[in-house]
ROMARMAR-899246 format. One record per atom (N, C-alpha, C): x, y, z; residue number from 1; atom name; residue in one letter. Coordinates in Angstrom, 3 decimals. Layout:
ROMARMAR-899246
<<X, Y, Z>, NUM, 'CA', 'a'>
...
***
This chain:
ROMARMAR-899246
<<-52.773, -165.924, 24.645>, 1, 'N', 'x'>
<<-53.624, -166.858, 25.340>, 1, 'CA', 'x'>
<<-54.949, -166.175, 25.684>, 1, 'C', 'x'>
<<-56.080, -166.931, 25.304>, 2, 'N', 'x'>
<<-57.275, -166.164, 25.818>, 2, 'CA', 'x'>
<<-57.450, -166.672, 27.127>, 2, 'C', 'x'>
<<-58.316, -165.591, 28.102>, 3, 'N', 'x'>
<<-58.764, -165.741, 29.045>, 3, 'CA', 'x'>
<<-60.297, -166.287, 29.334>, 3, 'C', 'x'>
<<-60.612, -166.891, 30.147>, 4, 'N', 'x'>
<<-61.953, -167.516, 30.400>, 4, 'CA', 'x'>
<<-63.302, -166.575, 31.070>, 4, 'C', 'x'>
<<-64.436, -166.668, 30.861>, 5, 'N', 'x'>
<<-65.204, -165.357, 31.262>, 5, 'CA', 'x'>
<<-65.635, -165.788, 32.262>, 5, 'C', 'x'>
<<-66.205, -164.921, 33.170>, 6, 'N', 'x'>
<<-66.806, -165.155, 34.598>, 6, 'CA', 'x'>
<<-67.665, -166.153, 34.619>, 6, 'C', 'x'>
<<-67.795, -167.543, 35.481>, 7, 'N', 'x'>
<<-68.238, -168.258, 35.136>, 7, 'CA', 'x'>
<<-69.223, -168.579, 36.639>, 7, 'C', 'x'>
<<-70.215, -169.500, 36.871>, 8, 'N', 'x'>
<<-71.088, -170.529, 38.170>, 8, 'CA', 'x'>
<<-70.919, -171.424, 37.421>, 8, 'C', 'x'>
<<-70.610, -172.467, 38.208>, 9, 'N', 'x'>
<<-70.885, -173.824, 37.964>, 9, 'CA', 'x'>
<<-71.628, -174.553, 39.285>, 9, 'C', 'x'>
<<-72.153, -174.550, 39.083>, 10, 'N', 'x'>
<<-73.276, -175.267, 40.154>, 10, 'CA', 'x'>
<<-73.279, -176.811, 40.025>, 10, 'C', 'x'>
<<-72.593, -177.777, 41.251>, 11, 'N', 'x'>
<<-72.278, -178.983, 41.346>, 11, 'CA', 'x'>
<<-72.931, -179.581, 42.315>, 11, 'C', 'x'>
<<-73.847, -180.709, 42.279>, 12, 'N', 'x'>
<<-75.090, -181.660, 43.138>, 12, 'CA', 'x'>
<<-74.055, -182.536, 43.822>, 12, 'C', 'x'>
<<-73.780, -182.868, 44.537>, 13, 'N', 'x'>
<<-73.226, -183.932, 45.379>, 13, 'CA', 'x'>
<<-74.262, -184.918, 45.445>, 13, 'C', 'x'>
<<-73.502, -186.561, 45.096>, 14, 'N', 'x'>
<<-74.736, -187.305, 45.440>, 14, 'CA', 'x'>
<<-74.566, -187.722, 46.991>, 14, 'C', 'x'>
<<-73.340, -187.195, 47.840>, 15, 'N', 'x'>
<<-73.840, -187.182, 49.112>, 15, 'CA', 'x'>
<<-73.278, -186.385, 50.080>, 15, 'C', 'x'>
<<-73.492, -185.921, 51.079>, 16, 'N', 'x'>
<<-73.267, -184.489, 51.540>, 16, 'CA', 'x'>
<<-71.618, -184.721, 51.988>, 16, 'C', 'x'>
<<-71.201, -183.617, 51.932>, 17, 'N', 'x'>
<<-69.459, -183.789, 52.497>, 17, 'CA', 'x'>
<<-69.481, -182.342, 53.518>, 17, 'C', 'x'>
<<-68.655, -183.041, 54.254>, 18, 'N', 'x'>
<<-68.345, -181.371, 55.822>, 18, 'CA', 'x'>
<<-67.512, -180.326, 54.695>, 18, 'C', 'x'>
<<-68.095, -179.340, 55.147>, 19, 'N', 'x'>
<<-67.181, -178.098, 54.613>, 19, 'CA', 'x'>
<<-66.977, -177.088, 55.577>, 19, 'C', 'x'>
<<-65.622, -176.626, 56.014>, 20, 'N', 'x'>
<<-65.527, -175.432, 56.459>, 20, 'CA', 'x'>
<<-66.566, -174.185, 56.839>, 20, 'C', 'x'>
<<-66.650, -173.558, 57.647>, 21, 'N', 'x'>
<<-67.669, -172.523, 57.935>, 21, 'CA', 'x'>
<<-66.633, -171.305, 58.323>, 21, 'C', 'x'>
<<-66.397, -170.524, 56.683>, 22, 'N', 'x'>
<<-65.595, -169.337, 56.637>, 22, 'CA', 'x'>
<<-66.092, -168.499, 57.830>, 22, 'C', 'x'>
<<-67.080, -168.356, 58.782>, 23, 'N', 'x'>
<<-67.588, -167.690, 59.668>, 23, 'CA', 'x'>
<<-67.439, -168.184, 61.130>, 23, 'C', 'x'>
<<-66.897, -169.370, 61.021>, 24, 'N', 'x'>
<<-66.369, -169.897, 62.420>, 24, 'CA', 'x'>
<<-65.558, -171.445, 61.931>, 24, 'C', 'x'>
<<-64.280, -171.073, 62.126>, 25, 'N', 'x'>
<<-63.152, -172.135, 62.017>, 25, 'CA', 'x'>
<<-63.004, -173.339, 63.301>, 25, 'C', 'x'>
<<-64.340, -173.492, 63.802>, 26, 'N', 'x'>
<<-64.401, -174.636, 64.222>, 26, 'CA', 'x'>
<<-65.705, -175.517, 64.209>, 26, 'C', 'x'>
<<-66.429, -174.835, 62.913>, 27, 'N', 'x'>
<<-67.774, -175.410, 62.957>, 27, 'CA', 'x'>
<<-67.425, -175.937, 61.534>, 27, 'C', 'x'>
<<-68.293, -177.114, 61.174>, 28, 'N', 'x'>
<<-68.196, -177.609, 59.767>, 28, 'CA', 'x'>
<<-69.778, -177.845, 59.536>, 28, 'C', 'x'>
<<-70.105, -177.622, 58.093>, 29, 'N', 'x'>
<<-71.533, -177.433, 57.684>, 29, 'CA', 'x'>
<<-71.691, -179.083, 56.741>, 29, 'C', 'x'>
<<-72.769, -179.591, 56.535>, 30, 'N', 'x'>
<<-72.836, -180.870, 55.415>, 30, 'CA', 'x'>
<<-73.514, -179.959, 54.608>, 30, 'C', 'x'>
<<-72.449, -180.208, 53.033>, 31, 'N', 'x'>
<<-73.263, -179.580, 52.018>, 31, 'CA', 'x'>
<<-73.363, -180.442, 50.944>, 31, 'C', 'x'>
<<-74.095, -180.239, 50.319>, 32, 'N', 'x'>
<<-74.984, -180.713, 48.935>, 32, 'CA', 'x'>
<<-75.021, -180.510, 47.881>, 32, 'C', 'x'>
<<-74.662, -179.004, 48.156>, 33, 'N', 'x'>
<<-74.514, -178.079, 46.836>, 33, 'CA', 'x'>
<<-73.041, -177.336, 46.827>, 33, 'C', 'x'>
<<-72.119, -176.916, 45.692>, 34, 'N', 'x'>
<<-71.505, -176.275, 45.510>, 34, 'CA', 'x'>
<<-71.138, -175.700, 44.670>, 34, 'C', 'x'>
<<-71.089, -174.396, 44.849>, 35, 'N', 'x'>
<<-70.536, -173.094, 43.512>, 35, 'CA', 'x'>
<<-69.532, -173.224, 43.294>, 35, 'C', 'x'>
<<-69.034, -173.432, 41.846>, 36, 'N', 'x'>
<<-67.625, -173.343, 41.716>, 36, 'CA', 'x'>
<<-67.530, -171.945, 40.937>, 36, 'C', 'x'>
<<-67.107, -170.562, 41.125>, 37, 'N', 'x'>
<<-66.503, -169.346, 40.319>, 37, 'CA', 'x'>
<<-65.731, -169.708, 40.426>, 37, 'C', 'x'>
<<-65.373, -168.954, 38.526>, 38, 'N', 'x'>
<<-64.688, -168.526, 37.780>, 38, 'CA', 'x'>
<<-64.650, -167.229, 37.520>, 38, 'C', 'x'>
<<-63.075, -166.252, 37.833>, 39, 'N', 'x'>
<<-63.426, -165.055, 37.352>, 39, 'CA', 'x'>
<<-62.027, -164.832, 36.412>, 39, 'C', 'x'>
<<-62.308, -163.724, 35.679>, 40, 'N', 'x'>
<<-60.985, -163.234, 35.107>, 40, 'CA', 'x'>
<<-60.445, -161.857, 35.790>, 40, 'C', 'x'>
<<-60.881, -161.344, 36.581>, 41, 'N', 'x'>
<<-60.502, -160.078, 37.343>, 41, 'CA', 'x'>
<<-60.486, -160.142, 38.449>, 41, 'C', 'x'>
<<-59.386, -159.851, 39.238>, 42, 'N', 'x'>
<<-59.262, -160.437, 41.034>, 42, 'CA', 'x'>
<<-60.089, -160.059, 41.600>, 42, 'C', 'x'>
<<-60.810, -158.764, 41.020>, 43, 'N', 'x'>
<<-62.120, -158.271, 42.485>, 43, 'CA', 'x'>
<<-63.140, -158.771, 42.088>, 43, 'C', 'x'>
<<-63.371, -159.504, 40.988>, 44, 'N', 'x'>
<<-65.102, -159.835, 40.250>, 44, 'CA', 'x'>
<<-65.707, -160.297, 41.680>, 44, 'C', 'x'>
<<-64.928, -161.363, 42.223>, 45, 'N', 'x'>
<<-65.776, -161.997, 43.172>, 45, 'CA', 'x'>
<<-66.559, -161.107, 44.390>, 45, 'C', 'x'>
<<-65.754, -160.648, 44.266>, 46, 'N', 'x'>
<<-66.760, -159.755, 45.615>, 46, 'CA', 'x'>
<<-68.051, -159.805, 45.359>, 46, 'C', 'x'>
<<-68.512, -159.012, 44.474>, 47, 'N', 'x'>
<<-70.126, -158.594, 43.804>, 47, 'CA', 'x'>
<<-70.467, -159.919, 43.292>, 47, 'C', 'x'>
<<-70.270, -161.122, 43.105>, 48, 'N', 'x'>
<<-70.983, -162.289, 42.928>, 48, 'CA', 'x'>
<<-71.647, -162.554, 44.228>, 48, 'C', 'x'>
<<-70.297, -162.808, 45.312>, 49, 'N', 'x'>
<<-70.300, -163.274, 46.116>, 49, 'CA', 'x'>
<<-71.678, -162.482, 47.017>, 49, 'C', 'x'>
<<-71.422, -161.318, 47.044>, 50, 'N', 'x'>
<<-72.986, -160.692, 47.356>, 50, 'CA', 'x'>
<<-73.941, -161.163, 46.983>, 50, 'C', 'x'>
<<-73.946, -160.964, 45.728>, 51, 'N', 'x'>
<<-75.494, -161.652, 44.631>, 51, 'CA', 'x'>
<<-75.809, -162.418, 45.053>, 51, 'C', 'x'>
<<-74.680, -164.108, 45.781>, 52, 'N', 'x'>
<<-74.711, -165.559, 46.019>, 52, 'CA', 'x'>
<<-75.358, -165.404, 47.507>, 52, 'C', 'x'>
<<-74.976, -164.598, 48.399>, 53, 'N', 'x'>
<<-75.639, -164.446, 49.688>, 53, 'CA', 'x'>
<<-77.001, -164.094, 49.820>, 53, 'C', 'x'>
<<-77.144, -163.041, 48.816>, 54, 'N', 'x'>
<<-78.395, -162.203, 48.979>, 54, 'CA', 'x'>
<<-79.226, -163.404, 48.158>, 54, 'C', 'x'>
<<-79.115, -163.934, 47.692>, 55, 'N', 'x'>
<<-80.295, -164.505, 47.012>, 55, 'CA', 'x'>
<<-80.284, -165.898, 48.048>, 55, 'C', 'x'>
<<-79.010, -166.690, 48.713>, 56, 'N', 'x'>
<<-79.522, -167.812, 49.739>, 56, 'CA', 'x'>
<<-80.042, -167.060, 50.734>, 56, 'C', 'x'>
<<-80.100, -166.626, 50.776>, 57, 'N', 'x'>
<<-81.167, -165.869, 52.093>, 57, 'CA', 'x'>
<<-82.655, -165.544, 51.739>, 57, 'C', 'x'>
<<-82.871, -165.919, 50.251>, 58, 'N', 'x'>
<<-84.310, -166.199, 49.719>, 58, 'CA', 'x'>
<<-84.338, -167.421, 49.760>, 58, 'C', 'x'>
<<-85.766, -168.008, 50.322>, 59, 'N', 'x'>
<<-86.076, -169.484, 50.790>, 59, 'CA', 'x'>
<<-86.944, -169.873, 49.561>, 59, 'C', 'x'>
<<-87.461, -169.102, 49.083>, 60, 'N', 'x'>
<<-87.865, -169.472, 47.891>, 60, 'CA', 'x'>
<<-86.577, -170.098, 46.337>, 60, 'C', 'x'>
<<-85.555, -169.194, 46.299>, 61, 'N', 'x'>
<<-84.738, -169.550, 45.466>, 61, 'CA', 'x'>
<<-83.841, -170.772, 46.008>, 61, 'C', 'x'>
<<-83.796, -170.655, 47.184>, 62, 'N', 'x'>
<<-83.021, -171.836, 47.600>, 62, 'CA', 'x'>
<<-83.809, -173.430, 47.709>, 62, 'C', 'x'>
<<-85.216, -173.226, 47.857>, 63, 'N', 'x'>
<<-86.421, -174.671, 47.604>, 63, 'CA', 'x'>
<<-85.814, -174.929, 45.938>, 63, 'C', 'x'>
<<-85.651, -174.134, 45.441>, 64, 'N', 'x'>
<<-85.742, -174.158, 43.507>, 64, 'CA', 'x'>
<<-84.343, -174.946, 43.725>, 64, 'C', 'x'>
<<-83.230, -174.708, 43.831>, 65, 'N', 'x'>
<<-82.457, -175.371, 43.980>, 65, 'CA', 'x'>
<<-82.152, -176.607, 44.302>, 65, 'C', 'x'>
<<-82.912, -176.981, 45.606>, 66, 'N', 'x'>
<<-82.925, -178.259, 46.405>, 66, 'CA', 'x'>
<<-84.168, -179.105, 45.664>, 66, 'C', 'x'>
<<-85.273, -178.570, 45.084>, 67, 'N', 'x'>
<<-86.212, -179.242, 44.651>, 67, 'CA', 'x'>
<<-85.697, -179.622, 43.329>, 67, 'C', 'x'>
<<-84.920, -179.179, 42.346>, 68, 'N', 'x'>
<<-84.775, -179.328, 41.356>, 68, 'CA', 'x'>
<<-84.424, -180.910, 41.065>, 68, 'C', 'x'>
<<-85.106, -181.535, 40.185>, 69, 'N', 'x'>
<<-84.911, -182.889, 39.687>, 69, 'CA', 'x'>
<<-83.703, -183.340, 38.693>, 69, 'C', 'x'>
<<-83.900, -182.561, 37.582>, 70, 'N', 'x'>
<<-82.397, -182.227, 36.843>, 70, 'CA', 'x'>
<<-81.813, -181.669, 36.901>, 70, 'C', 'x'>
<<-80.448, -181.698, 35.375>, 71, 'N', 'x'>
<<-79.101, -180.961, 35.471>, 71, 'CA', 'x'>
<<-80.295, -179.510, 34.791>, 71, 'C', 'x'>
<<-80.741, -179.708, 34.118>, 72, 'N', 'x'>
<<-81.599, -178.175, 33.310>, 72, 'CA', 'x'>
<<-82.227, -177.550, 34.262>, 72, 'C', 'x'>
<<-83.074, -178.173, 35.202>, 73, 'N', 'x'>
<<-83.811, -177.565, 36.283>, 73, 'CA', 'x'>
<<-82.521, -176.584, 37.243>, 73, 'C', 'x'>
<<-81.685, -177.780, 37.719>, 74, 'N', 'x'>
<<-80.831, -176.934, 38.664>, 74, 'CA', 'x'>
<<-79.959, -175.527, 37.627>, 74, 'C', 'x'>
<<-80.166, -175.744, 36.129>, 75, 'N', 'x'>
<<-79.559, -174.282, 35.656>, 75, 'CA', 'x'>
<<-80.222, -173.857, 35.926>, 75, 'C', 'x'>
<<-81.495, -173.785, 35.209>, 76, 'N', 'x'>
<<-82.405, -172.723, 35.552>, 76, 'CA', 'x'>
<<-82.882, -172.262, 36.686>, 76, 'C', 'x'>
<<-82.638, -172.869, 37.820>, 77, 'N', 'x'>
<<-83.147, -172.626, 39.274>, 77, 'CA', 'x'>
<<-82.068, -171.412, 39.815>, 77, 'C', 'x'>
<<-80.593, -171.878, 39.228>, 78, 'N', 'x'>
<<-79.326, -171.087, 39.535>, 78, 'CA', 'x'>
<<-79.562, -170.373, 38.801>, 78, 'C', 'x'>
<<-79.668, -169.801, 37.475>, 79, 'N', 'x'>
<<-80.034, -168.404, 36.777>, 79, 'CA', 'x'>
<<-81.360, -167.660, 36.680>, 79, 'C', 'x'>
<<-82.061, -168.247, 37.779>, 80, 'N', 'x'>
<<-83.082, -167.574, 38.211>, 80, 'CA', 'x'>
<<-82.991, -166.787, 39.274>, 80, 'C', 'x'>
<<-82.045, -166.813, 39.963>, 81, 'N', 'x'>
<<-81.445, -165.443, 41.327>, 81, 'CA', 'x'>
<<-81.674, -164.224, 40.561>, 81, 'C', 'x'>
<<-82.217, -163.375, 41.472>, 82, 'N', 'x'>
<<-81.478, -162.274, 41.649>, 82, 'CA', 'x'>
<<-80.548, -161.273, 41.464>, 82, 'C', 'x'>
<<-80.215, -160.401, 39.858>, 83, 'N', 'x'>
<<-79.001, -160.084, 40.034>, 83, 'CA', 'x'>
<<-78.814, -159.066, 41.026>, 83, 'C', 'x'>
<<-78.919, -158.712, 41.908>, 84, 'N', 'x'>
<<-78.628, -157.680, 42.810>, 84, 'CA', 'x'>
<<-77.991, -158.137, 44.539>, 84, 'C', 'x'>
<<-77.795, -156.820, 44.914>, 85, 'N', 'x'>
<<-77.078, -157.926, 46.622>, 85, 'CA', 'x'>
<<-77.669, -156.343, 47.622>, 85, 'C', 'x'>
<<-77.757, -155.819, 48.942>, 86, 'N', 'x'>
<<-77.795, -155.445, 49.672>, 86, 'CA', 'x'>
<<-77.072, -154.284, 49.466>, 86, 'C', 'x'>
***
């Protein structure tokens, strides 16, 4: 059986839904946007998950995101991060 390669999938909601706030289990956030990873190695995520922080904490990459009009724009807005994290 082959395995699947590390993957983002970047999904637009056409309207915001509460999500959990892994940083406080009694706050819920409305989101808009969501990453779906894919990895094939149990630790990959860690070092995404960096990459994914360090770059929403750029207000510039995150306008590219939210401004984006299309499905091509929002790729390219998402493979325009940052590969690096802190």
């Amino acid at each position: 059986m082959q395995s699947l390669s590390l993957f983002i999938a970047p999904v637009r909601l056409k309207e915001t839904v509460e999500w959990g706030d892994m940083s406080d289990l009694e706050k819920t956030l409305n989101v808009k946007l969501v990453f779906l990873l894919g990895f094939n190695d149990p630790n990959a995520h860690i070092e995404l998950l960096q990459i994914l922080i360090y770059n929403f904490q750029r207000p510039e990459w995150v306008e590219k995101l939210f401004s984006a009009r299309t499905d091509e724009e929002l790729y390219d807005a998402v493979y325009s991060m940052e590969w690096k994290h802190e």
